[in-house]
N, C-alpha and C positions, 0 to 999 in steps of 0.2 A: 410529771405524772404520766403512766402509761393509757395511750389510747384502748377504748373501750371496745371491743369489736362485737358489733350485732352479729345474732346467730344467725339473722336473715339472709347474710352476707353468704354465707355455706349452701344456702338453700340453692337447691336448681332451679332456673327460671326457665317457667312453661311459654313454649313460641319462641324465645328467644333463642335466636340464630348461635349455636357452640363460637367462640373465638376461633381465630385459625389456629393450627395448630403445625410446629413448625420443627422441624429438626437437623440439627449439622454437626453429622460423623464423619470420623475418616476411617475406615474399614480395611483391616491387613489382606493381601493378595494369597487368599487362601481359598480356595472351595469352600461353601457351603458358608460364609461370612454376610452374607447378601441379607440371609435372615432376619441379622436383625434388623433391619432395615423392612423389608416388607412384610413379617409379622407386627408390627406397630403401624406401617402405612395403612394394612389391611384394616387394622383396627378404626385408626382413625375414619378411613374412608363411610366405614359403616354408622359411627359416632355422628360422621356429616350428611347423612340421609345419601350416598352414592349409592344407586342401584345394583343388584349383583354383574349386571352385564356388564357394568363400569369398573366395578373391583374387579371384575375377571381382566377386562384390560387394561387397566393401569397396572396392574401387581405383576402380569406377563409381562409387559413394557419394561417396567420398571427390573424385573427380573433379570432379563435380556441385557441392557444396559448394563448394567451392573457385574454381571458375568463377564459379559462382551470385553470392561473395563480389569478385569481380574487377569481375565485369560491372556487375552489379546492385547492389551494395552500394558498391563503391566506384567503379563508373561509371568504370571503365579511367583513375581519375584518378594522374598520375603522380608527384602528392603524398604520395597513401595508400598502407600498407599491409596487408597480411593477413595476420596473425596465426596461426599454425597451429602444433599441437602435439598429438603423438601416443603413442602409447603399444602395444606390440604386446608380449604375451606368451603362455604355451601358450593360455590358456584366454581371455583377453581382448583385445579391441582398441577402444583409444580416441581417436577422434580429434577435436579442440575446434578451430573455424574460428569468428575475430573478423575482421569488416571492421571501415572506419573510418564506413560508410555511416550514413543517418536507420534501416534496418530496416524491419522489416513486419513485418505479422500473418501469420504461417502460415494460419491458422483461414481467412484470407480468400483464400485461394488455390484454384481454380475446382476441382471434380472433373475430371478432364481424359479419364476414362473415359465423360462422362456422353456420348449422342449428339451434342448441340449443340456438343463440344468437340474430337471428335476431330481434327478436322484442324487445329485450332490448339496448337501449339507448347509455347507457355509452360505452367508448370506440371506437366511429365511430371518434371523432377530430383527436386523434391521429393515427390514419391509412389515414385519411384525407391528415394530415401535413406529413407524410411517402410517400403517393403517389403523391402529386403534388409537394412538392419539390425534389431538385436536390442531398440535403446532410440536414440529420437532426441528432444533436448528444445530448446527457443530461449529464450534471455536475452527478458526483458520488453520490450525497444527491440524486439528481432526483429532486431540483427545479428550475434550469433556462437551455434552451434548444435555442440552436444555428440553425437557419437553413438557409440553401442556395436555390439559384433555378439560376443556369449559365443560359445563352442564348445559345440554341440551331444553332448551326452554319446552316447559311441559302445554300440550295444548288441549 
């Protein structure tokens, strides 16, 4: 006999905290592929009560990263792919980018605030993705990079 399913079941519960909400693509090394990935992050962020200052810096982060991974890492090759998987709930967001790229050292990556830098380019993503998230770390190769951003406890 098949089970009976209450219609209650469909209903949205008021107060109760959304599940998380969680995703894992691997995305071709093409320009402008990132999309789908941060059009649905965007969403969900807003789904989980994240403030717009928060969606403005995760979805850059997250942006950045992801690029960073396309370009850089897997050099727009259209063999590789990028690896990405997120995770968004009230109080957390986490998002892990693997290219198929050699990597690098973060550590050797120029201050890009110092005088001698400012007008070159490279290097502003990842001081970006350092200063708006909450925790960012890099696998030992230096090709896929974990990052956090907690919610800020309200007072």
């Amino acid at each position: 006999m098949g089970a009976v399913k209450n219609s209650d079941d469909d209903a949205p519960r008021t107060g109760a905290p959304l599940p998380a909400w969680r995703l894992d693509v691997r995305l071709p090394s093409e320009r402008g592929s990132s999309r789908r990935v941060t059009d649905e992050l965007l969403e969900q962020l807003g789904a989980h009560g994240w403030s717009p200052s928060d969606l403005f810096s995760i979805h850059l982060a997250a942006e950045e990263a992801i690029v960073n991974a396309i370009v850089h890492g897997n050099k727009l090759d259209p063999a590789k792919t990028v690896h990405v998987a997120c995770h968004v709930d009230a109080d957390l967001v986490r998002v892990e980018i693997t290219d198929e790229g050699e990597g690098f050292d973060p550590a050797q990556v120029p201050d890009c605030t110092l005088d001698d830098r400012l007008e070159v380019p490279s290097g502003r993503g990842v001081m970006l993705m350092r200063n708006f998230m909450t925790r960012i770390e890099y696998n030992a190769k230096g090709n896929s990079v974990l990052m956090e951003k907690r919610r800020e406890p309200q007072s």
